[in-house]
Backbone atoms as SQL, in Angstrom:
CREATE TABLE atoms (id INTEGER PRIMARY KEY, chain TEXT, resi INTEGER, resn TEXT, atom TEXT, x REAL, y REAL, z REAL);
INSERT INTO atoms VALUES
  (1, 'A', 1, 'UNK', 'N', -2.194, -7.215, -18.249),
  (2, 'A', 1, 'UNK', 'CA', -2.705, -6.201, -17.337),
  (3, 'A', 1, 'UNK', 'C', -3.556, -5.173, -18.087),
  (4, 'A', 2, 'UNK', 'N', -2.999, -4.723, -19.108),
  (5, 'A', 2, 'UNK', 'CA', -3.620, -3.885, -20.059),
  (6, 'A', 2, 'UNK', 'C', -5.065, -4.062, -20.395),
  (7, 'A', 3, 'UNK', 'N', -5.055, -5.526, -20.461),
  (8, 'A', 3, 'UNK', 'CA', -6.264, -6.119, -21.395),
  (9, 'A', 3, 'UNK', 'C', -7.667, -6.279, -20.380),
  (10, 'A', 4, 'UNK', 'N', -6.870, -6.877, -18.904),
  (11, 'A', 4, 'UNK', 'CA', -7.732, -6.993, -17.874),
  (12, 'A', 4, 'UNK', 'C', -8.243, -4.756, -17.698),
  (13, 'A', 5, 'UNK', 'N', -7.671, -4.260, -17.760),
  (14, 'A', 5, 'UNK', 'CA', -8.023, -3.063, -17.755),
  (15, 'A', 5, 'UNK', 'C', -9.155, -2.271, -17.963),
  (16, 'A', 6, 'UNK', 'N', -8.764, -2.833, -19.934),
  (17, 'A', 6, 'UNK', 'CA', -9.917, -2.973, -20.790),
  (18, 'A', 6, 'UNK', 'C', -11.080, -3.195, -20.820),
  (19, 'A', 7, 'UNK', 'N', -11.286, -4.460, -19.946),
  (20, 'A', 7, 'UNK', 'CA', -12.456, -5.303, -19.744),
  (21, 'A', 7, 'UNK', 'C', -12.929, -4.184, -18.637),
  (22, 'A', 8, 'UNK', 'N', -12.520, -3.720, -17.193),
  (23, 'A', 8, 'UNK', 'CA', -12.827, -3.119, -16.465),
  (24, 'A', 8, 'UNK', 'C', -13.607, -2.032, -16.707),
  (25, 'A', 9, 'UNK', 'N', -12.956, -1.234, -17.393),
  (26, 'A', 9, 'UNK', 'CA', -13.972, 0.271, -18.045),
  (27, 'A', 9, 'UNK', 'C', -14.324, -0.055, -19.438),
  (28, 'A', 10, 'UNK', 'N', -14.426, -1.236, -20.007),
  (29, 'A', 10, 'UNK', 'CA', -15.865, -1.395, -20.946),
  (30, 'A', 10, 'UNK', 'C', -16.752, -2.023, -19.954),
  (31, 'A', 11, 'UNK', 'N', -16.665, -2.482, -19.158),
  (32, 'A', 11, 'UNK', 'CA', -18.157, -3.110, -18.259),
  (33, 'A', 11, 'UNK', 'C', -18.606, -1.970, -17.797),
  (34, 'A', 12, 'UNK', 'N', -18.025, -1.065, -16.734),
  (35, 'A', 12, 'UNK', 'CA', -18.289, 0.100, -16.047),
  (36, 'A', 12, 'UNK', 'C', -18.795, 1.044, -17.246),
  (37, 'A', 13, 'UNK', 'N', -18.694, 1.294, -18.327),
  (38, 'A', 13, 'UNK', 'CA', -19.396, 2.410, -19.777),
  (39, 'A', 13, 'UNK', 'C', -20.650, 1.298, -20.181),
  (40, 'A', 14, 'UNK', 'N', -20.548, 0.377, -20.220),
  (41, 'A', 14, 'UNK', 'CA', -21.872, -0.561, -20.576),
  (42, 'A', 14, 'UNK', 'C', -22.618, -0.186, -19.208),
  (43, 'A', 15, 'UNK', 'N', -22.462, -0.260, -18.172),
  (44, 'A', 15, 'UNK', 'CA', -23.425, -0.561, -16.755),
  (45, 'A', 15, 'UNK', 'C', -23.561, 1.153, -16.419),
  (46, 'A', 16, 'UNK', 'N', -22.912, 2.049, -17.179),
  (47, 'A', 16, 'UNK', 'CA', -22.764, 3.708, -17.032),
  (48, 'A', 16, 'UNK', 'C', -23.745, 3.863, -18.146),
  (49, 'A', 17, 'UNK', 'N', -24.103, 3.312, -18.947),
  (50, 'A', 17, 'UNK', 'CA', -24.783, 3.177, -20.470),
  (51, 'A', 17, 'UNK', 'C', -26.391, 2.680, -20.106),
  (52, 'A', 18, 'UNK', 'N', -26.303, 1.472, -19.598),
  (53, 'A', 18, 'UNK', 'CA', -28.074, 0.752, -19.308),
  (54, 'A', 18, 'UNK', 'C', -28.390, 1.888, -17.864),
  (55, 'A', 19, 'UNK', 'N', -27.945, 2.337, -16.839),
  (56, 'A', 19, 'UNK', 'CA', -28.476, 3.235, -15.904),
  (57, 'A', 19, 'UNK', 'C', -28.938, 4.156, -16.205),
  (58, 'A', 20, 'UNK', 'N', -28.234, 4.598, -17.602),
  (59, 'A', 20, 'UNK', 'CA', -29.208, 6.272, -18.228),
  (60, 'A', 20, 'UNK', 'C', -28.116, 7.372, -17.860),
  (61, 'A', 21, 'UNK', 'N', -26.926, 6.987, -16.956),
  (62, 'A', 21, 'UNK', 'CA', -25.998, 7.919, -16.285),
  (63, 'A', 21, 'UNK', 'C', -25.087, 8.882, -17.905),
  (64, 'A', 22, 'UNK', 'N', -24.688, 8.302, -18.473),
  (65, 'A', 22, 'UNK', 'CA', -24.255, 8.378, -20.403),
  (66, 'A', 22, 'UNK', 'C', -24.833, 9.440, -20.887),
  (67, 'A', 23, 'UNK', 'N', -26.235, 8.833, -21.009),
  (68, 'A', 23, 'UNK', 'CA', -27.551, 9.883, -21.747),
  (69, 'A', 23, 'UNK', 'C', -28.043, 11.286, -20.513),
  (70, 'A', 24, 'UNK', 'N', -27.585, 11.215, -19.446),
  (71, 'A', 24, 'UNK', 'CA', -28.035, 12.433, -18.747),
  (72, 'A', 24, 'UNK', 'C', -26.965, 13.191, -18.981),
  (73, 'A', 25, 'UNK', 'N', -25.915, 12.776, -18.574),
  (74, 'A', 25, 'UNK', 'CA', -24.019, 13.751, -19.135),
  (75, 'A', 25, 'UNK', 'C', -23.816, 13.742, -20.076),
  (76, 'A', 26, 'UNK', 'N', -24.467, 13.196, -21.495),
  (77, 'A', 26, 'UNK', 'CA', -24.263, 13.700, -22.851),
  (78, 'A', 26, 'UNK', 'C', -23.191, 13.092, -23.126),
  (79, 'A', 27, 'UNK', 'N', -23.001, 11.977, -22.590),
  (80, 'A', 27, 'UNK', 'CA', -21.730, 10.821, -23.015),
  (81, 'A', 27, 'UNK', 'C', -22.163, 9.365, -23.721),
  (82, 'A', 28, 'UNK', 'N', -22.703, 10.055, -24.479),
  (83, 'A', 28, 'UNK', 'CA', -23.234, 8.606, -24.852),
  (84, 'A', 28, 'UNK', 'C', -22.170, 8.168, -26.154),
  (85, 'A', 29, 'UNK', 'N', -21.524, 9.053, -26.772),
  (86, 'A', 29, 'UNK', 'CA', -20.315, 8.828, -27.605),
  (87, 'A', 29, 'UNK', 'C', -19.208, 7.604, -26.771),
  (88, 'A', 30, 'UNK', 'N', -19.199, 7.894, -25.783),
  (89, 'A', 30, 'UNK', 'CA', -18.456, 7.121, -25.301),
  (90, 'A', 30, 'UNK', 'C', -18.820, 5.146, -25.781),
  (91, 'A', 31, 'UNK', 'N', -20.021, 5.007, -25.717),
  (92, 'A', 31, 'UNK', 'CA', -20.263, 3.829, -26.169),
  (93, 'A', 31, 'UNK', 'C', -20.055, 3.369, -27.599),
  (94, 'A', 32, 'UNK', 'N', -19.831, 4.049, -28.296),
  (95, 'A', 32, 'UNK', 'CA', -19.059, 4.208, -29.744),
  (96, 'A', 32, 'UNK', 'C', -18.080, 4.363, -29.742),
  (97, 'A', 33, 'UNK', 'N', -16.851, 5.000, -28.857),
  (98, 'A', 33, 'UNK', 'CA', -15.710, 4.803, -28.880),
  (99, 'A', 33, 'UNK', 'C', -15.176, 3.362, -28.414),
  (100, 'A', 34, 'UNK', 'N', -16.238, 2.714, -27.642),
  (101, 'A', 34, 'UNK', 'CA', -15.836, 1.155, -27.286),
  (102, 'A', 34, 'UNK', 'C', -16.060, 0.346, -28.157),
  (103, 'A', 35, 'UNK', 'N', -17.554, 0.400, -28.706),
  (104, 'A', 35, 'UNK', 'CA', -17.553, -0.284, -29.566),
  (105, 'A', 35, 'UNK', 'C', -15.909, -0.381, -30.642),
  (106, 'A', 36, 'UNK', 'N', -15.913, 1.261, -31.111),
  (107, 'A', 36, 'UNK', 'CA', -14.744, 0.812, -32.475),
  (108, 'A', 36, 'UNK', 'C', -13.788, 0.072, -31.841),
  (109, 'A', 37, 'UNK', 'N', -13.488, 0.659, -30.718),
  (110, 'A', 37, 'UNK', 'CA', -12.297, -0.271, -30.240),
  (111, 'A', 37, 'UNK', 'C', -12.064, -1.624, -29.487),
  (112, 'A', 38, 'UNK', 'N', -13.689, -2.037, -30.550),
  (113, 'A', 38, 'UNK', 'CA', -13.447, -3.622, -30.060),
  (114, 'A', 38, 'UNK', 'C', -13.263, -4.137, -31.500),
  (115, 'A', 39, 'UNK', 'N', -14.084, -3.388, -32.181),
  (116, 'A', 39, 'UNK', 'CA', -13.874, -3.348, -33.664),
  (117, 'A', 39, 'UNK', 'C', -13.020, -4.378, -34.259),
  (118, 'A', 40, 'UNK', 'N', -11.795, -4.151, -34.024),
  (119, 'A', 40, 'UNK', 'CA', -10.577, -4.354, -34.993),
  (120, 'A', 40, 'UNK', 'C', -10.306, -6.054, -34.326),
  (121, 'A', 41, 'UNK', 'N', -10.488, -6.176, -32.951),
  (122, 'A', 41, 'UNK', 'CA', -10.209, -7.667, -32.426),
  (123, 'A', 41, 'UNK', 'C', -11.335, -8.459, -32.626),
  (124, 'A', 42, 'UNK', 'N', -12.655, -7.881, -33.132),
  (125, 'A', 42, 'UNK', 'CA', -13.989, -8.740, -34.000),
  (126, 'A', 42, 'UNK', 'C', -13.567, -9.351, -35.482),
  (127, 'A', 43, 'UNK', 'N', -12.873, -8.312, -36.057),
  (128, 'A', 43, 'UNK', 'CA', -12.722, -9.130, -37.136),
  (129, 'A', 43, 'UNK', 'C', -11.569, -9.779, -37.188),
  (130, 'A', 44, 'UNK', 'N', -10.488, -9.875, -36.515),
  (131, 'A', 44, 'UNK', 'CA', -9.290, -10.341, -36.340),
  (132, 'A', 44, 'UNK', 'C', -9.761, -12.222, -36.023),
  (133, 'A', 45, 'UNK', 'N', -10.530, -11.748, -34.969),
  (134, 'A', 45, 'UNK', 'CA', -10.794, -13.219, -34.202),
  (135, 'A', 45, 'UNK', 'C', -12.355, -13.977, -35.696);
């Protein structure tokens, strides 16, 4: 459940990210906090 979660609001911050919605609210950190926290299951796998 967790994981399906995951997937949910990293698509919604990617599709919040290509609209420009990120870069107008000054959230564009947010796409760096996903990234790292895919981070660790990139090099795992």
């Amino acid at each position: 459940m967790l994981f399906a979660l995951f997937y949910v609001i990293a698509i919604t911050i990617l599709a919040l990210h290509f609209t420009g919605f990120l870069g107008r609210h000054n959230l564009e950190w947010l796409v760096l906090v996903l990234a790292v926290a895919v981070f660790p299951a990139v090099i795992y796998l």
